[in-house]
N, C-alpha and C positions, 0 to 999 in steps of 0.2 A: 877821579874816583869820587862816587858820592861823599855827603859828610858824616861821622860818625859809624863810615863803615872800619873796621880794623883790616889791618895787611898780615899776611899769614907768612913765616917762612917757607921755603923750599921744605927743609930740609925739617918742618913742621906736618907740612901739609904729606910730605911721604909716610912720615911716619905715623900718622893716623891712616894714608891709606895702606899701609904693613899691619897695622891694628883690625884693620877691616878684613883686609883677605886673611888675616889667621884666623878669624873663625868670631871676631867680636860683632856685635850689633848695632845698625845706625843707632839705634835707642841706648844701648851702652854709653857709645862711642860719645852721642849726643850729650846727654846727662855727666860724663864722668870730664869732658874738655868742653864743655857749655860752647856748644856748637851747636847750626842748624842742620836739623837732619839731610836739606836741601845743599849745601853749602859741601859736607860729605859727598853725599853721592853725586855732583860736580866734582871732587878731586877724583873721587875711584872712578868717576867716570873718564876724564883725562888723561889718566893714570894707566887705563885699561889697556892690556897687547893685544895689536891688529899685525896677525901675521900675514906677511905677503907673499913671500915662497918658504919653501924648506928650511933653510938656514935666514932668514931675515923675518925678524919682530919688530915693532917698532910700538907706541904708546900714542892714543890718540893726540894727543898734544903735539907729539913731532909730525904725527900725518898731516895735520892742520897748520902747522908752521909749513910742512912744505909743499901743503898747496899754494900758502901764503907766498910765497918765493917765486915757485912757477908760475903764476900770473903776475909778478912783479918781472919776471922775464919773459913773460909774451909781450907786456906792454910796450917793454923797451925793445923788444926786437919787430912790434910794430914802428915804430917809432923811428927805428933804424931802416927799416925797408923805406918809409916815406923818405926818412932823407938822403939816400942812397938813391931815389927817381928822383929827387931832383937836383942830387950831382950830375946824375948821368945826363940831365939835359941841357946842363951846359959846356 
């Protein structure tokens, strides 16, 4: 992390974005917890539900961890095919 930037709680950072979607304003929001406007709308945007069927929502954040995951398991299951050819040849 840069220097001189500040760490925000979890449990910070939701409840300003709770403050957002009730109906409050970057510029409120900005001015009243001396935040960047920019800095907000990164959390409500991470924050944000991407519904995927019917009964499943999930928050950009978790979409992004698990693509994070899924290519962290293609890798290794390239990785395993390679060394599975060259079990099998000898």
């Amino acid at each position: 992390m840069a220097r001189g930037q500040k760490q925000y709680t979890e449990e910070f950072k939701n409840t300003i974005v709770e403050l957002y979607n009730s109906g409050k304003s970057l510029a409120e929001l900005s001015s009243e917890y001396a935040l960047s406007k920019s800095t907000i709308s990164g959390w409500v945007k991470k924050k944000k539900s991407v519904t995927l069927d019917k009964n499943t929502t999930i928050t950009a954040e978790e979409y992004q961890a698990m693509q994070k995951k899924n290519k962290q398991l293609e890798e290794e299951l390239e990785i395993l095919k390679k060394a599975m050819g060259i079990f099998a040849r000898k």
